[in-house]
C-alpha positions in Angstrom: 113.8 90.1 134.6 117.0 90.6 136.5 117.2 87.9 139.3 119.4 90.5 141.4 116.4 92.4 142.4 114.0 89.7 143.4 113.9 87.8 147.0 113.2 84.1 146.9 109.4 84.7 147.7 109.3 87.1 145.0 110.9 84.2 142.8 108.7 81.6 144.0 105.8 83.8 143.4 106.9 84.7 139.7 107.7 81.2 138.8 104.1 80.0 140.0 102.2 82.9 138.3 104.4 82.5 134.6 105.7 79.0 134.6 103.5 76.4 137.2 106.2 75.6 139.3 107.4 77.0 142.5 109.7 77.1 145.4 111.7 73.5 144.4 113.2 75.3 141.1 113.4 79.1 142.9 116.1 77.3 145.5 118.0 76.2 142.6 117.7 78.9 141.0 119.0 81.4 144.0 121.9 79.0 144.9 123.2 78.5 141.9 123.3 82.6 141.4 123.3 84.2 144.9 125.7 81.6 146.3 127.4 80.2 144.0 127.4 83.0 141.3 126.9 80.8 138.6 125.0 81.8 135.3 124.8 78.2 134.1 121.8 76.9 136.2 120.3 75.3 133.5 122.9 72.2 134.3 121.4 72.5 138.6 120.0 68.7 139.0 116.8 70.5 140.0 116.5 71.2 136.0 117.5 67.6 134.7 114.2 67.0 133.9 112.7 70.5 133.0 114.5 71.4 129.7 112.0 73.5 128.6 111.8 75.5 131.7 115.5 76.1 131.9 115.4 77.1 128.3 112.7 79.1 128.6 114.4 81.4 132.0 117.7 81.6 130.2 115.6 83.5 127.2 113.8 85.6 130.1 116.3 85.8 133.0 119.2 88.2 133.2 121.8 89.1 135.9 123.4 91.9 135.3 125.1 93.3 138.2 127.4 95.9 136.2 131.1 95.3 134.8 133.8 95.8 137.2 136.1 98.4 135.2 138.7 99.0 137.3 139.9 98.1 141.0 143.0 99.7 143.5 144.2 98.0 146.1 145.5 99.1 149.3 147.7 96.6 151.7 144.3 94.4 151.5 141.6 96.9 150.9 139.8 97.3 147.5 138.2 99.9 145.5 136.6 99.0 142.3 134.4 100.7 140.1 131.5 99.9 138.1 130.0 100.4 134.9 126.7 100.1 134.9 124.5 99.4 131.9 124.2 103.1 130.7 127.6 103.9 131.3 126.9 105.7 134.8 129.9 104.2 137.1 129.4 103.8 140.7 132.3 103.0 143.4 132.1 100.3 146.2 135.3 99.4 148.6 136.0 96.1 149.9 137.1 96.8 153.6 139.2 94.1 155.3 137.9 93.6 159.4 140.0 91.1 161.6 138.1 88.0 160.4 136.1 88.8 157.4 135.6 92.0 154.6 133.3 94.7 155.2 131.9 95.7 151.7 131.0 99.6 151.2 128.3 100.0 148.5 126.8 102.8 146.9 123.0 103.3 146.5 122.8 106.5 143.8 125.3 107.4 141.0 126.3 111.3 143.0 124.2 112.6 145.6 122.4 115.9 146.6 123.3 116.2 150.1 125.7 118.5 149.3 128.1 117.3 152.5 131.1 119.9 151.9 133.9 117.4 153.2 132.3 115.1 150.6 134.0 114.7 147.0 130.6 112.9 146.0 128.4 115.9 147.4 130.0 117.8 145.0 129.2 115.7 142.3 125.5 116.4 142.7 123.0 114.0 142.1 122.5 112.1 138.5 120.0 108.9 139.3 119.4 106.6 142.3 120.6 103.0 142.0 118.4 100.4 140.7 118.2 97.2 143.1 120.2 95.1 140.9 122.5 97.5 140.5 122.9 98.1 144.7 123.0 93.9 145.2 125.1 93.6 141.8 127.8 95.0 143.9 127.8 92.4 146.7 127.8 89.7 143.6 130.8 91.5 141.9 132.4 91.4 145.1 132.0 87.6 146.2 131.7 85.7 143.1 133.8 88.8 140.1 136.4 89.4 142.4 136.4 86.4 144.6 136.3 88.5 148.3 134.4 87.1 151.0 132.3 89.5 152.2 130.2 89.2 155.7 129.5 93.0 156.4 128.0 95.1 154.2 127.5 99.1 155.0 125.4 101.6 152.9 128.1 104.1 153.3 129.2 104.4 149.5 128.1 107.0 147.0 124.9 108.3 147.7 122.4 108.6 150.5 120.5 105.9 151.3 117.4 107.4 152.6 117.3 109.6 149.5 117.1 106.2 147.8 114.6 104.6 150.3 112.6 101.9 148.4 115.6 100.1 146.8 118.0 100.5 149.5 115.1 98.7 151.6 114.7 95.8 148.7 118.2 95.5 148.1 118.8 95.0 151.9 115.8 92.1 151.6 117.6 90.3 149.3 121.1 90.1 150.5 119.6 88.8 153.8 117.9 86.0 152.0 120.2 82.8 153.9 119.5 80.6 150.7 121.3 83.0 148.8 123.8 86.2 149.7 123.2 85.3 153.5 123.9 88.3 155.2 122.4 88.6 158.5 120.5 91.9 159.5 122.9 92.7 162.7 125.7 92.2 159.8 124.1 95.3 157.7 124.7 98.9 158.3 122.5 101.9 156.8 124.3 105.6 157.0 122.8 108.6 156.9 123.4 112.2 156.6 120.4 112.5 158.7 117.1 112.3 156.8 114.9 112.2 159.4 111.9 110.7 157.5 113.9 108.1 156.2 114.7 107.2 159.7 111.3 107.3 160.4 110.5 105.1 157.4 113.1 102.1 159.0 111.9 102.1 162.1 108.0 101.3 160.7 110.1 98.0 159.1 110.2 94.5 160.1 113.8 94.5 160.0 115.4 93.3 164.0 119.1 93.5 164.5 119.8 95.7 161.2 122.1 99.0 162.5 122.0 102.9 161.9 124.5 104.9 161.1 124.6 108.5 161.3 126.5 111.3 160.1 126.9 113.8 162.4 130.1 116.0 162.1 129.2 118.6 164.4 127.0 119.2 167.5 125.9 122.7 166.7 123.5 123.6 164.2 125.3 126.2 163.0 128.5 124.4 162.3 126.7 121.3 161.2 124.5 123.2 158.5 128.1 124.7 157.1 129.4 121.4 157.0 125.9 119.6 156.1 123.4 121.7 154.7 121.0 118.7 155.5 120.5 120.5 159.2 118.6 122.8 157.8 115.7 121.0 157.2 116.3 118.4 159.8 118.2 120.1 162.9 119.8 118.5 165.5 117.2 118.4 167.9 114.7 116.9 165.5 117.1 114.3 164.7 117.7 113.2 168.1 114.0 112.8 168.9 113.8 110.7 165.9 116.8 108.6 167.0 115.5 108.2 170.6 111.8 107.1 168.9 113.9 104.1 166.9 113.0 100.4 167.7 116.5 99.2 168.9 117.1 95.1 169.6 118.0 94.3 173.3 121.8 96.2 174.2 121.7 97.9 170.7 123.4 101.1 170.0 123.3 103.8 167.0 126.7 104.0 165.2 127.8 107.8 164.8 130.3 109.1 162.5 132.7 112.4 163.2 134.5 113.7 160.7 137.0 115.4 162.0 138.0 118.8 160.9 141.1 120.6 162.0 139.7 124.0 163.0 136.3 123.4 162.5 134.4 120.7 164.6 137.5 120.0 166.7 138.0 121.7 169.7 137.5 121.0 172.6 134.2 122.6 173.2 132.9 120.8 170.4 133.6 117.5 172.0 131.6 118.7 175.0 128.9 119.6 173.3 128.8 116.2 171.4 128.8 114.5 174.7 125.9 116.6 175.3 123.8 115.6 172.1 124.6 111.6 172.6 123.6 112.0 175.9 121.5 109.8 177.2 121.5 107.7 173.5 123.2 104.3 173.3 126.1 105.4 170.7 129.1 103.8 169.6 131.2 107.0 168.0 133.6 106.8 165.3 136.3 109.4 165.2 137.3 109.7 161.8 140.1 112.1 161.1 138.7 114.3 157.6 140.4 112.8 153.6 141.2 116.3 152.2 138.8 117.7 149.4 140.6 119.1 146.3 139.0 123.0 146.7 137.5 122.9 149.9 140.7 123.6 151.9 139.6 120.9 154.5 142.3 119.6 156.6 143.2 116.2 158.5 143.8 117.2 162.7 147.0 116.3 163.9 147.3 112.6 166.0 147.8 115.0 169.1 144.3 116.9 168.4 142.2 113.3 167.9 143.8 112.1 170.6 143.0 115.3 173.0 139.4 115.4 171.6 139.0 111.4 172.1 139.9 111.8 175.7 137.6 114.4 176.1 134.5 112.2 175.0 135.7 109.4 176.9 135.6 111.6 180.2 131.8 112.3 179.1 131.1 108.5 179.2 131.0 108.5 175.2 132.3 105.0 173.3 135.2 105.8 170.9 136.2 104.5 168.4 139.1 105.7 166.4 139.1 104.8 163.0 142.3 105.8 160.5 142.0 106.3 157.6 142.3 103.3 155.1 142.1 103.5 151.5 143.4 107.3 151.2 146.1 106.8 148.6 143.3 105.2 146.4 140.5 107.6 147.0 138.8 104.9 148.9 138.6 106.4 151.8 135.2 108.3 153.7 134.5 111.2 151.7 136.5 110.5 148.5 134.3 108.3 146.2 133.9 109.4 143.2 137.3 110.9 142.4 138.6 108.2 140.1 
């Protein structure tokens, strides 16, 4: 029974249904783990009396988040990987934001999307993540490598959506304030646009938490190129998806560009994006493109991001421009799973 994977109802319920006790020794348990990040429970004052129960969990509890094999550092970003229990490794990148860390997980080992400015597209798919194994990386992060983390973004290895049911449990437990603590507005889901999965979140009782989506061209010819996604899911079917979704009071999607020199951006193209958004509440990351190995993908010059920012800006469109962090580590968007 890995504790990683279970909220503290789930606890409560389990420790009621196999042991007779309840939600007094599932706190102690999920502080002394989830917050703390301590294995030795057993010594919680909640268990000074109950021996025999804290015996008996040890024998039956595990948490095994994976072993953090390697990390690269960055100025104050980290990458590290992890080894899971069958030797599958996964990547996850510690971001650093003006106050806090944003922490980048991964929810499968490869992916099928097949994105082709993505290094883990081209890995192709091996397994989906197991929830321990998604929240394992918000433990190795806080308590293995001793980052506080506020933020976390599904925007590592893997889609999300493809990976529905854990994604949704893992996101459950690291909101759980007696343990990881991270609120629902601080969580982030990316995807490369699987419309059902969208679907599937908005039918969720889960205010405040955002969307992100890949979008990386507003065409479907380009984006099914660049995404072969669109082809089961075009642009227009996307959008009505996206104008369907429950947003909180003032909320706005979060849409990522990947921008391609000679391939999504000119200046027509940013026109035509302005055109998509429009009249969605969108908050747009520009994100000049981390070159491929093979693909012959190029980075746009300052001058070109700049030009095609300005553009969206005239349109009314929010713009964020994002440079790239974690490139000389293969941290950055696009390059997990190079190391």
């Amino acid at each position: 029974m890995n504790l990683l994977s279970f909220t503290l109802e789930e606890l409560t319920r389990i420790l009621e249904t196999g042991y007779g006790k309840g939600r007094f020794h599932a706190r102690a348990l999920y502080r002394e783990i989830f917050e703390k990040g301590s294995l030795d429970f057993g010594s919680a004052p909640e268990f000074a009396v109950s021996r025999a129960l804290a015996q008996s969990l040890e024998k039956e509890i595990s948490v095994e988040p994976g072993q953090v094999a390697d990390t690269f550092e960055e100025a104050d970003l980290t990458k590290f990987i992890t080894r899971l229990s069958d030797g599958q490794k996964i990547e996850s990148v510690i971001v650093p934001m003006n106050r806090y860390n944003t922490l980048c997980v991964s929810t499968q080992v490869g992916c099928r999307m097949g994105c082709m400015f993505c290094e883990t597209g081209r890995m192709g798919l091996t397994r989906h993540l197991d929830v321990h194994e998604i929240t394992g990386q918000l433990f190795n992060a806080r308590h293995t490598l001793k980052k506080p983390v506020k933020n976390v973004v599904f925007m590592g290895m893997g889609e999300p959506f493809d990976n529905f049911e854990s994604v949704l449990a893992a996101v459950r437990v690291m909101n759980v304030q007696q343990g990881f603590d991270i609120a629902l507005r601080h969580m982030t889901i990316s995807t490369a646009g699987l419309v059902p999965g969208i679907q599937k979140l908005a039918a969720q009782n889960l205010p405040g938490i955002r969307l992100a989506v890949s979008i990386n061209a507003p065409d479907n010819e380009t984006r099914s190129r660049l995404m072969p996604v669109t082809r089961a899911w075009p642009l227009d079917t996307l959008k009505t998806s996206l104008s369907r979704f429950p947003l909180p009071y003032k909320g706005t999607f979060l849409f990522e560009y990947i921008l391609i020199k000679g391939v999504n951006d000119a200046l027509m193209h940013a026109d035509r994006l302005a055109q998509f958004i429009h009249p969605l509440p969108v908050r747009l990351n520009l994100i000049p493109c981390n070159p491929v190995p093979g693909m012959g993908f190029e980075s746009p010059s300052d001058e070109a991001m700049n030009r095609f920012s300005q553009q969206l800006v005239a349109k009314g469109v929010f713009v964020i421009r994002r440079w790239s962090k974690g490139r000389s580590v293969s941290a950055g968007c696009g390059q997990l799973g190079r190391s």
